[in-house]
KETINU-83326 format. One record per residue (C-alpha): residue in one letter; x, y, z. Coordinates in steps of 0.5 Angstrom, whole numbers, plus 500, padded with zeros to 3 digits. Layout:
AXYZ/...
//
This chain:
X071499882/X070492886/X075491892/X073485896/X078485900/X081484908/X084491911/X090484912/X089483904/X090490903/X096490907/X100485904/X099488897/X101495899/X108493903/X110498908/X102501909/X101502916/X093502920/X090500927/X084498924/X082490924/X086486919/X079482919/X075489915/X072487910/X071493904/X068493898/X069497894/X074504891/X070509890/X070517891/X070521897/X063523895/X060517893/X063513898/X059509903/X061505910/X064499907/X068503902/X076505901/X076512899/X083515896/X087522898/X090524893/X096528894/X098532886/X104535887/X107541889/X107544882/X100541879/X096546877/X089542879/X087543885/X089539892/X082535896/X079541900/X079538908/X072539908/X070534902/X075529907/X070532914/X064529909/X066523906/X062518909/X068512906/X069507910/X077507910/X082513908/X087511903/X092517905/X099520906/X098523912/X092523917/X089531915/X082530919/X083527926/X077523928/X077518921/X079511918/X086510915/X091506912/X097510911/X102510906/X108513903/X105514897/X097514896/X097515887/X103508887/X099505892/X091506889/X096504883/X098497886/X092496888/X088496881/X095492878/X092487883/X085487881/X086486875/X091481875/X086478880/X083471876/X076470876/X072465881/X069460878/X069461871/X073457866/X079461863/X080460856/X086461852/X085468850/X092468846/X090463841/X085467839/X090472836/X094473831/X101473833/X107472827/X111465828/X116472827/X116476832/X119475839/X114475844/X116474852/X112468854/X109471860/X106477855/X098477857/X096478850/X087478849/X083475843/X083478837/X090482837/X094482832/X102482832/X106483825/X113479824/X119481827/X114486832/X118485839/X115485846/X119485852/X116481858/X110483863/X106487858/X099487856/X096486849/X088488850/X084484844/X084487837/X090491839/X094491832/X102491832/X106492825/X112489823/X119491826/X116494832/X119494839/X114493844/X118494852/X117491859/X111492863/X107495857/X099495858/X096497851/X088497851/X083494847/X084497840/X090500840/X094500833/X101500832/X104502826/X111499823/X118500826/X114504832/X117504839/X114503846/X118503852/X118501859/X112501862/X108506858/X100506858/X097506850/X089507852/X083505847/X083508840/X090511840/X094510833/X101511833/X105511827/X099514822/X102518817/X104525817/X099530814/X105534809/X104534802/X107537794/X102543792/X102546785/X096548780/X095540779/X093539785/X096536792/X101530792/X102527798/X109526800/X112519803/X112519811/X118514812/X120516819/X117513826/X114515833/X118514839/X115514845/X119514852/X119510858/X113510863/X109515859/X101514858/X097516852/X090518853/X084514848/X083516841/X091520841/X094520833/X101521834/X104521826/X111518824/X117523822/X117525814/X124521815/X127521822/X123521829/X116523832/X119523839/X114523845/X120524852/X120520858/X114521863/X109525859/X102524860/X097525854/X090526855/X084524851/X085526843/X091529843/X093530836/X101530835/X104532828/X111529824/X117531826/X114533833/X118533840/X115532846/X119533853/X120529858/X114530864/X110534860/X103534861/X097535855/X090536856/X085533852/X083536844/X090539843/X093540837/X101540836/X103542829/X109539825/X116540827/X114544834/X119543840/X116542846/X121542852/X121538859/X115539864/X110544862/X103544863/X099544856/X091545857/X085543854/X084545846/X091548845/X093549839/X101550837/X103551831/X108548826/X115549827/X114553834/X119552840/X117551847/X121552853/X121548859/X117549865/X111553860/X104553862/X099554856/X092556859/X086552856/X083554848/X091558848/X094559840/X101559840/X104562834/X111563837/X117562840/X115562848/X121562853/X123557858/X118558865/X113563861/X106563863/X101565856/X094564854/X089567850/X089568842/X095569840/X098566846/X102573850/X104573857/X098571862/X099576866/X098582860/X092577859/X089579865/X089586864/X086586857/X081581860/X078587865/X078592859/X075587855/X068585860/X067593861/X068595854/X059596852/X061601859/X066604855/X062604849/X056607852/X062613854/X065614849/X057616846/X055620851/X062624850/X061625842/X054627844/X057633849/X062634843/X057635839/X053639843/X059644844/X061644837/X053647835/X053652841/X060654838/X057655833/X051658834/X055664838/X060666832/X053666827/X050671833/X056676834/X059674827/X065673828/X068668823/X067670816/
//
């Protein structure tokens, strides 16, 4: 991501970092440890002591060739810094301001008046809303949120303060956003839920009259389908981090800072609770209860209730340490295999020369 800014010019941005570099250094862009060069600003970021990912190794930091280190802390003596209490909200402020940052020397057209914006919805004047959105009558958005083009917006919906819907996004009617929540491309929030009467006729599809919730500060991936409740609320808590298509069922209740990863499946009325971990190609079944603080590894089917801070995988999902223990068995299984056929083998063989004496001395008539 293009930077071009001043070691001073980063300073003003992020209040309260420190560095004894030049004010005057000049940085051109935000790249990886990896891929950055002399003039570049690499970040160290630091996931949390109950991230299940794992934290940047010190060697990747020794052979990064950035010029300046965005980080917490100064984990190898010797390189560039500049420090901060916090490097994920600093790296955050800073693309905040990039994006803010107006284009120089081009004209900026008024993207708004190539959107469609009902006379009836209340919109805060300073809403950023981008060429070709659409926003219905009655629809609310609060103040410092982003409209991205060809984002659609229905009637009655609530939109919160400091909201960024990306291009594409489709809000269907009555939904609600809170605060400072992230909506990335493609998602749609407020289809109808998949529930229909069945009989020798054929399938009649029952009316979904509910909405979504979606709490504050809660971020949804590109291509997510959160469905609205037959007649209540599809709720999404507070803090919850969805991944790329994500699917999320009627009537679904999602905790608060629970983190699911790309291409899993909720099925309708499941109850997940607060803080846990849900990995990639998860599938939950309807009407499942999930504790909190659950982690669920990767390509995982739950199909019952699982306690609060339980660890599960596999298909069925049962406890990951038992998991483990099958998952030694099952890779020496062709050993075994060939064992038990040498075992028969000898069986076999015993059984014949049993035989064979009984016939000689006669016994057995």
């Amino acid at each position: 991501m293009n930077l071009n800014l001043t070691v001073g010019e980063i300073l003003n941005v992020l209040e309260g970092a420190q560095t004894t570099l030049e004010h005057t250094l000049f940085l051109e862009n935000i790249s990886s440890l990896d891929k950055a060069g002399s003039h570049d600003l690499a970040v160290i970021i630091d996931r949390g002591d109950q991230s299940v990912f794992d934290a940047v190794g010190i060697e990747k930091i020794k052979k990064s060739n950035a010029g300046v280190l965005l980080a917490s802390s100064e984990p190898v003596p010797g390189k560039k810094y500049i420090l901060v209490k916090d490097s994920v909200a600093a790296l955050q402020r800073l693309v905040d301001f990039i994006e803010r940052r107006e284009p120089v020397g081009t004209e900026i057209k008024n993207k708004r008046a190539l959107a469609y914006v009902s006379p009836l919805a209340q919109v805060a004047d300073d809403v950023s809303i981008e060429a070709f959105a659409v926003i219905h009558e009655y629809a609310i958005i609060g103040s410092g949120s982003f409209i991205g083009p060809q984002v659609f917006i229905g009637k009655n919906c609530v939109i919160g303060k400091n909201v960024k819907l990306h291009p594409g996004v489709k809000i269907l009617d009555r939904c609600v956003v809170g605060d400072s929540s992230i909506i990335h491309s493609g998602a749609v929030i407020g289809s109808d839920g998949f529930g229909y009467k069945v009989d020798k006729t054929g399938m009649q599809k029952i009316p979904h009259l509910g909405i979504v919730r979606i709490g504050k500060n809660v971020e949804i991936g590109a291509n997510c389908s959160l469905d609205r409740a037959a007649n209540d609320e599809t709720i999404i808590g507070d803090g919850v981090k969805m991944d790329n298509g994500v699917h999320i069922a009627h009537n679904v209740i999602v905790g608060q800072s629970t983190a699911i990863l790309a291409q899993t499946g909720i099925a309708g009325s499941a109850v997940i609770g607060a803080g846990c971990q849900i990995g990639g190609q998860v599938a939950i079944k309807d009407h499942a209860k999930i504790g909190n603080f659950v982690k669920i590894v990767s390509k995982s089917a739950v199909l019952e209730d699982l306690r609060d801070n339980s660890t599960v995988c596999g298909i069925p999902a049962i406890p990951f340490s038992q998991w483990k223990r099958i998952i030694v068995v099952f890779y020496h299984l062709p050993e075994l295999w060939k064992l038990s056929g040498d075992l028969k083998a000898m069986v076999d063989k015993y059984k014949s020369k049993k035989s064979w004496i009984k016939r000689l001395f006669g016994l057995g008539r």
